[in-house]
Biopython code that builds the backbone (N, CA, C, O; Angstrom):
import numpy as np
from Bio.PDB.StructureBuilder import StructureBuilder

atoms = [
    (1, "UNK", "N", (19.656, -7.151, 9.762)),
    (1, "UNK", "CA", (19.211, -6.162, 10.739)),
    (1, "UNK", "C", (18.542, -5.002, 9.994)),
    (1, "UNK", "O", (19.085, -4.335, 9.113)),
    (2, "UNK", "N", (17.127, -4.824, 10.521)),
    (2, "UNK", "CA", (16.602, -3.354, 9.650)),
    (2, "UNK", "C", (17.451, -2.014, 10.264)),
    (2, "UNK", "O", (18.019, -1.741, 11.321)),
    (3, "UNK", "N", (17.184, -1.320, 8.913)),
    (3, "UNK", "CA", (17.781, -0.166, 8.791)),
    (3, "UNK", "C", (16.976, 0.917, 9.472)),
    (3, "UNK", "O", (17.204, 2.117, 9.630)),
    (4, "UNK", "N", (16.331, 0.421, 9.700)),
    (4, "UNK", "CA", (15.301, 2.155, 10.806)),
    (4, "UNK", "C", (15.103, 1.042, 11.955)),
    (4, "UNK", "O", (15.373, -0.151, 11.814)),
    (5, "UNK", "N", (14.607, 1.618, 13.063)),
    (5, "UNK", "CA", (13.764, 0.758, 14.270)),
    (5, "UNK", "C", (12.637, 1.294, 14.677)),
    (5, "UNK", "O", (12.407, 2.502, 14.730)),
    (6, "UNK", "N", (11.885, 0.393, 14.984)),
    (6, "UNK", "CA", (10.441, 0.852, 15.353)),
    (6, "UNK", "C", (10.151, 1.081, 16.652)),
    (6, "UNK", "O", (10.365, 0.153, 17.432)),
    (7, "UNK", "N", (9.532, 2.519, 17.246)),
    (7, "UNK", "CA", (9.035, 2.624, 18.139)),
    (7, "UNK", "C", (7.546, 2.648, 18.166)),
    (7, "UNK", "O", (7.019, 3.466, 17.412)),
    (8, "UNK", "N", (6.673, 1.805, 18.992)),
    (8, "UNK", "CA", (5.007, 1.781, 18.968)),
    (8, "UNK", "C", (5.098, 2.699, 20.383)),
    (8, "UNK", "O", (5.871, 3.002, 21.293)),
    (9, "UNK", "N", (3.534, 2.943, 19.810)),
    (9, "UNK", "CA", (2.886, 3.652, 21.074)),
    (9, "UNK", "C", (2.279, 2.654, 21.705)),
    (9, "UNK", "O", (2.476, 1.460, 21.477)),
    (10, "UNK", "N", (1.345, 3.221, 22.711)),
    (10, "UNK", "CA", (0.659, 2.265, 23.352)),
    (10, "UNK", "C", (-0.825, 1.806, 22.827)),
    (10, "UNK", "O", (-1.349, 0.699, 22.946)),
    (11, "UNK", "N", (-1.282, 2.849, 22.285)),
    (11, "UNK", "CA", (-2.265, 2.706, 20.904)),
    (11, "UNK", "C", (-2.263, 1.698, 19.754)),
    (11, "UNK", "O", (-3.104, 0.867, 19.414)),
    (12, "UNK", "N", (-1.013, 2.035, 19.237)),
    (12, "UNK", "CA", (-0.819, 0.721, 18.803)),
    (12, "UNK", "C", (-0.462, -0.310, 18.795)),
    (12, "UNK", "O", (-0.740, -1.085, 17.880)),
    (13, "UNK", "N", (0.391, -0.682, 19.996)),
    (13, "UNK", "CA", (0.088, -1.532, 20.766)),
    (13, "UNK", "C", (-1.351, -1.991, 20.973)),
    (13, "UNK", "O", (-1.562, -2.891, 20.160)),
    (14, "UNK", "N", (-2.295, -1.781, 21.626)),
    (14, "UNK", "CA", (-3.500, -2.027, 21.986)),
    (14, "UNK", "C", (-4.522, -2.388, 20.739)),
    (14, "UNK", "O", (-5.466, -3.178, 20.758)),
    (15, "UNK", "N", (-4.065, -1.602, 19.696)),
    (15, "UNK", "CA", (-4.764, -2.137, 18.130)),
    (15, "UNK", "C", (-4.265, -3.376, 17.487)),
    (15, "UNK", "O", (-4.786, -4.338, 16.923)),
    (16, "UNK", "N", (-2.890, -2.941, 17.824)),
    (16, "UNK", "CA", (-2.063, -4.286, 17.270)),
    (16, "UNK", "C", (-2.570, -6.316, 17.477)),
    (16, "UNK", "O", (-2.698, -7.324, 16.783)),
    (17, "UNK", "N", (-2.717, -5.745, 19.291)),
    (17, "UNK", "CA", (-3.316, -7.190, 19.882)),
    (17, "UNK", "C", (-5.090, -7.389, 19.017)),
    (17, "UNK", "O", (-5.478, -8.498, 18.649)),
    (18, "UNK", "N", (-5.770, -6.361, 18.870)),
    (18, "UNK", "CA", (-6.939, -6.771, 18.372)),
    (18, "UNK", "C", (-6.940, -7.484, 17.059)),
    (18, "UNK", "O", (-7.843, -8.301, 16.880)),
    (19, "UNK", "N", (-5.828, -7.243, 15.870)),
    (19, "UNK", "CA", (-5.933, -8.304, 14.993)),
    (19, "UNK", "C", (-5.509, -9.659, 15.257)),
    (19, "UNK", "O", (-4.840, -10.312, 16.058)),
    (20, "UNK", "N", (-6.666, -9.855, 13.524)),
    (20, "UNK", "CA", (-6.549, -11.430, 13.800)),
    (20, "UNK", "C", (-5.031, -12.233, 13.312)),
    (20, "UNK", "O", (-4.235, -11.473, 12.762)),
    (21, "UNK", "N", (-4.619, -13.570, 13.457)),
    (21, "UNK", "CA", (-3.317, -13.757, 13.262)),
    (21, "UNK", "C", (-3.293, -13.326, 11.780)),
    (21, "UNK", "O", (-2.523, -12.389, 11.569)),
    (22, "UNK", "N", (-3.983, -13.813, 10.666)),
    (22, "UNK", "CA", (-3.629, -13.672, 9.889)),
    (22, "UNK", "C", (-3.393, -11.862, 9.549)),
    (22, "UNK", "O", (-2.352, -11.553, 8.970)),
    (23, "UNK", "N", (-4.082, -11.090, 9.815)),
    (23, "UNK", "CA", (-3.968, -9.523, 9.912)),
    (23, "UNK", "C", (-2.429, -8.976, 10.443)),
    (23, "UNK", "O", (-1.900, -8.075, 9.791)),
    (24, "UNK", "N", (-1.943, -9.363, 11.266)),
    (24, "UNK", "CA", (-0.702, -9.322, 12.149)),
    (24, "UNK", "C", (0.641, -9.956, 11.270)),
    (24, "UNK", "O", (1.721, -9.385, 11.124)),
    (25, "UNK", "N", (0.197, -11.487, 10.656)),
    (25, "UNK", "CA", (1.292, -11.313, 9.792)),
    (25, "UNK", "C", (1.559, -10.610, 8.605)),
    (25, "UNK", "O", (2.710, -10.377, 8.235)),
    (26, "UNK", "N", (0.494, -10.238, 7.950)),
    (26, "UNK", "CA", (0.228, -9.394, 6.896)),
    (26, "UNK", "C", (1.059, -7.686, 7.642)),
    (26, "UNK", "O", (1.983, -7.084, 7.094)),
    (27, "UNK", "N", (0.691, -7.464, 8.351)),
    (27, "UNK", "CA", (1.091, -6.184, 8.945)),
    (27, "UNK", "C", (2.645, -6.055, 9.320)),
    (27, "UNK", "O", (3.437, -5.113, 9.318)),
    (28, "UNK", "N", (2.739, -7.527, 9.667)),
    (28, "UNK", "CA", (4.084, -7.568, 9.989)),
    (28, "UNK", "C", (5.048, -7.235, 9.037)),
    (28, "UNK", "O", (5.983, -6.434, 9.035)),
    (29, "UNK", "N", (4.550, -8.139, 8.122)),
    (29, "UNK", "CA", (5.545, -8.354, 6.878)),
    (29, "UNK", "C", (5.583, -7.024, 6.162)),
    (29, "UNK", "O", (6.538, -6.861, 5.402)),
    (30, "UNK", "N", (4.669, -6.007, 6.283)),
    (30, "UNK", "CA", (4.507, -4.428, 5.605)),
    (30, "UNK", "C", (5.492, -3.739, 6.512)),
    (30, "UNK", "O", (6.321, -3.108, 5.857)),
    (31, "UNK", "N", (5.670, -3.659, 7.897)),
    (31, "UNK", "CA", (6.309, -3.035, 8.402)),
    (31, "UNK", "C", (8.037, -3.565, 8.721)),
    (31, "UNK", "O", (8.980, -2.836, 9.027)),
    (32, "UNK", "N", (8.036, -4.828, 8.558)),
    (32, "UNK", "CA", (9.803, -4.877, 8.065)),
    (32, "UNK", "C", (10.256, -4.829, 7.002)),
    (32, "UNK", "O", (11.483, -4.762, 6.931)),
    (33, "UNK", "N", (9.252, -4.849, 5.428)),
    (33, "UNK", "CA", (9.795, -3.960, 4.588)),
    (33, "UNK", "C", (10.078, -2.319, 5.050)),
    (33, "UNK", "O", (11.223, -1.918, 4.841)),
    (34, "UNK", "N", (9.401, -1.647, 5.476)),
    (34, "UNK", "CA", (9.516, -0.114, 5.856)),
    (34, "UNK", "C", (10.833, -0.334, 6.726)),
    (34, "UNK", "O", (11.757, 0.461, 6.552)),
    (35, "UNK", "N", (10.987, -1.436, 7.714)),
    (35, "UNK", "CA", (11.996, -0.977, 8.418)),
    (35, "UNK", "C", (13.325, -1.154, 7.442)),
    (35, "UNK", "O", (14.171, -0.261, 7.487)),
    (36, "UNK", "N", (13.458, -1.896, 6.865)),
    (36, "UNK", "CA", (14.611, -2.228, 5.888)),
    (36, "UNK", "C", (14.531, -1.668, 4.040)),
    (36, "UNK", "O", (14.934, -2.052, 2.942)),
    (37, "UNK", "N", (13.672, -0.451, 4.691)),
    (37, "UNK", "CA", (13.548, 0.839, 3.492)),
    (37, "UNK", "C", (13.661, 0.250, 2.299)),
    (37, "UNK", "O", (14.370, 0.663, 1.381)),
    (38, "UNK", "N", (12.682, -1.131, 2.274)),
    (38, "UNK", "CA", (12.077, -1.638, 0.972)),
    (38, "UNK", "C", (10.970, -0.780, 0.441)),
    (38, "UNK", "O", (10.278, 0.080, 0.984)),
    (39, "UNK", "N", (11.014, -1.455, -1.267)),
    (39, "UNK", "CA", (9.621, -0.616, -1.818)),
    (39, "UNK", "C", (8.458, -1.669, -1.727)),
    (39, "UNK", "O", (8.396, -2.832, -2.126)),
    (40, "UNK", "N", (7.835, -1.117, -1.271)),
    (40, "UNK", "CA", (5.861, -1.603, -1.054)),
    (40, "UNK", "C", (5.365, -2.046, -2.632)),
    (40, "UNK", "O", (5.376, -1.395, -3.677)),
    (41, "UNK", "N", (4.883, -3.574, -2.306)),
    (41, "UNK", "CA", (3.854, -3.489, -3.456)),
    (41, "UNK", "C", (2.787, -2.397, -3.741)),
    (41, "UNK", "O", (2.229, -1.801, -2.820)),
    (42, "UNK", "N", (2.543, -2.175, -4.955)),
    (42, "UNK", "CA", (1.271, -1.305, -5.424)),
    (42, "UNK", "C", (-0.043, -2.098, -4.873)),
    (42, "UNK", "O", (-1.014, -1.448, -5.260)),
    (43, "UNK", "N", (-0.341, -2.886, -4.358)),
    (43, "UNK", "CA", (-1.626, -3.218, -3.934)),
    (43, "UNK", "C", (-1.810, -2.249, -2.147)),
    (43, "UNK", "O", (-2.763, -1.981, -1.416)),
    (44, "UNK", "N", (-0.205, -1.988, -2.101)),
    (44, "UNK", "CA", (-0.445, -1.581, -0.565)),
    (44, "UNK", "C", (-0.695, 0.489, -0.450)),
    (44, "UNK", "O", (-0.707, 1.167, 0.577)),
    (45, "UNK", "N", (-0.848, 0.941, -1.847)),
    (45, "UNK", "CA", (-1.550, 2.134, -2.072)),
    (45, "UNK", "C", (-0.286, 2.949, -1.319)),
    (45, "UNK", "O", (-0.623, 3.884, -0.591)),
    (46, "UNK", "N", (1.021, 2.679, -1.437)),
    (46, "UNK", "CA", (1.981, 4.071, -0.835)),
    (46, "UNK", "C", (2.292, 5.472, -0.961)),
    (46, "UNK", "O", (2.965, 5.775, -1.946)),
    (47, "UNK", "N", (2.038, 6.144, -0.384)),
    (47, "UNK", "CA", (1.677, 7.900, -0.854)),
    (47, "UNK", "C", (1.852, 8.903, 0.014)),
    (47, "UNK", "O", (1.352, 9.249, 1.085)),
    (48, "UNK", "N", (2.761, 9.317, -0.775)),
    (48, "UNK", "CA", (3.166, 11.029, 0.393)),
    (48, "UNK", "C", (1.781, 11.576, 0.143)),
    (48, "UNK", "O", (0.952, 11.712, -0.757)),
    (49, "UNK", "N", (2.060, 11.913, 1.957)),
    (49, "UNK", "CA", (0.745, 13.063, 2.440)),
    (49, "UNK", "C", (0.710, 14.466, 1.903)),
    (49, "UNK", "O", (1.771, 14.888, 1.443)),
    (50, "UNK", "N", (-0.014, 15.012, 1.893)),
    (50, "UNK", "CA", (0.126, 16.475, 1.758)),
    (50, "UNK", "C", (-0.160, 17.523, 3.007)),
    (50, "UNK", "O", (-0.387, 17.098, 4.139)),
    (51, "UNK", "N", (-0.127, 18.896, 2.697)),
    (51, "UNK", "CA", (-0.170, 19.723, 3.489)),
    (51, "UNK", "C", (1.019, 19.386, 4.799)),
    (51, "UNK", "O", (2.132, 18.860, 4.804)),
    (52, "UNK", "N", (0.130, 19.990, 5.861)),
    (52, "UNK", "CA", (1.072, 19.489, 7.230)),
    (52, "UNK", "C", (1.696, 18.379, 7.319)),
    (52, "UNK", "O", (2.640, 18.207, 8.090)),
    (53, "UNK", "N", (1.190, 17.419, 6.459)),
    (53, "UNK", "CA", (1.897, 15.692, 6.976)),
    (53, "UNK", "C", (2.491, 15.664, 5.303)),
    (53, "UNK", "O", (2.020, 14.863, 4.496)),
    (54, "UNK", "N", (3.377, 16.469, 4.998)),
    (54, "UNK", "CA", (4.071, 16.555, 3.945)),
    (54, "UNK", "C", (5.251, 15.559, 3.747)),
    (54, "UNK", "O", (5.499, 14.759, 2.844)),
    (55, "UNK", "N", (5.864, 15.868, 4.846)),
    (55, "UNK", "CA", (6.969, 15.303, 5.332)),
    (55, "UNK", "C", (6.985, 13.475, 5.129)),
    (55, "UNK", "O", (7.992, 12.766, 5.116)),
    (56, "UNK", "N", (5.749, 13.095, 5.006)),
    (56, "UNK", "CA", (5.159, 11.684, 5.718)),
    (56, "UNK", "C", (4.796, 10.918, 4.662)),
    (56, "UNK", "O", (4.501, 11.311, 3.534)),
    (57, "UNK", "N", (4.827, 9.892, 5.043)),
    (57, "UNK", "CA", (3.677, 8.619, 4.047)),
    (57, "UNK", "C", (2.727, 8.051, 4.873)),
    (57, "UNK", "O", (2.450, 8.020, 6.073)),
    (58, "UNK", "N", (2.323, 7.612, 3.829)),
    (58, "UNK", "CA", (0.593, 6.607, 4.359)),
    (58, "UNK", "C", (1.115, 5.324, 3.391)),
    (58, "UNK", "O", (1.793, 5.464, 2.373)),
    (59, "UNK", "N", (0.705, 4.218, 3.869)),
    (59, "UNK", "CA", (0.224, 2.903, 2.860)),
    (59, "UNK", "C", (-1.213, 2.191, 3.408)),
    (59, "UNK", "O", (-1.745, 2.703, 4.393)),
    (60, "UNK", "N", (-1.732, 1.217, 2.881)),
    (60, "UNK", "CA", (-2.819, 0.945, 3.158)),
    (60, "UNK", "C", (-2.933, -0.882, 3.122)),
    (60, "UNK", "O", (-2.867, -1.480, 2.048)),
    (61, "UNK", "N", (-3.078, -1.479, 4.213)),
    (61, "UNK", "CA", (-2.500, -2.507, 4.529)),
    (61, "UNK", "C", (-3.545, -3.573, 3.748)),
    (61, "UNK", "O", (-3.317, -4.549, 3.033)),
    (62, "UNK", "N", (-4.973, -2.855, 4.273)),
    (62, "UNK", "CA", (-6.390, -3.620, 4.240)),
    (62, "UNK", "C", (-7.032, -2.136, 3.778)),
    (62, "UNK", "O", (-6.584, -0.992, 3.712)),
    (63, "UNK", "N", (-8.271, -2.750, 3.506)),
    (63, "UNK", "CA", (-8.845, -1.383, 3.783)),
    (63, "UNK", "C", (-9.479, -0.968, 4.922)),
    (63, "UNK", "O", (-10.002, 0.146, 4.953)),
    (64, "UNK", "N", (-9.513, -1.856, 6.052)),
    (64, "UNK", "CA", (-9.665, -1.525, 7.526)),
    (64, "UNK", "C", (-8.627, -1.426, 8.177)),
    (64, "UNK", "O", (-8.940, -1.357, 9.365)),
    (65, "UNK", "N", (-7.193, -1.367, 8.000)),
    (65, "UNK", "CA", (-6.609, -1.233, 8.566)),
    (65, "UNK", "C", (-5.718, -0.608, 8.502)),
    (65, "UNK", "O", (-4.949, -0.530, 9.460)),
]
sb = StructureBuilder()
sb.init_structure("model")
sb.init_model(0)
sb.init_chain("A")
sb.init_seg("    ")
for serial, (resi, resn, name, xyz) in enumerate(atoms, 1):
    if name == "N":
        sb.init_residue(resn, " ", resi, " ")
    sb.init_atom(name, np.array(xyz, "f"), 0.0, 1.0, " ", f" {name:<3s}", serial, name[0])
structure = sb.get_structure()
C-alpha cells in the first residue's frame, strides 16, 4: 500500500486520458514511486523548486510531459 495517496484534478485527469499507452505507463510507474516515497531515477531530472514553490518538487517524465 503507498505511503501518500493521490488526489487528481480534473485537468489532469483530462491530460492524463490524452496520453499514449505507452506515456501512461511510464507516468504511472513515476507516480507510484512518489506515492511510496521512492527515489527517482536521475534520467527523471528531480528538483526542489525555488522561490514561492519552495516547499515543492518538479521531475520530468519526458520532455513533453
Amino acid at each position: 500500500m503507498p505511503k501518500y495517496n493521490l488526489e487528481t484534478s480534473r485537468r489532469f485527469e483530462k491530460q492524463y486520458k490524452k496520453l499514449s499507452s505507452n506515456d501512461k505507463k511510464v507516468a504511472k510507474e513515476v507516480i507510484m514511486k512518489l506515492l511510496d516515497d521512492k527515489i527517482l531515477e536521475s534520467k527523471y531530472k528531480d528538483h526542489k523548486l525555488k522561490g514561492e514553490y519552495k516547499d515543492f518538487r518538479e521531475c520530468h517524465i519526458k520532455p513533453d510531459l
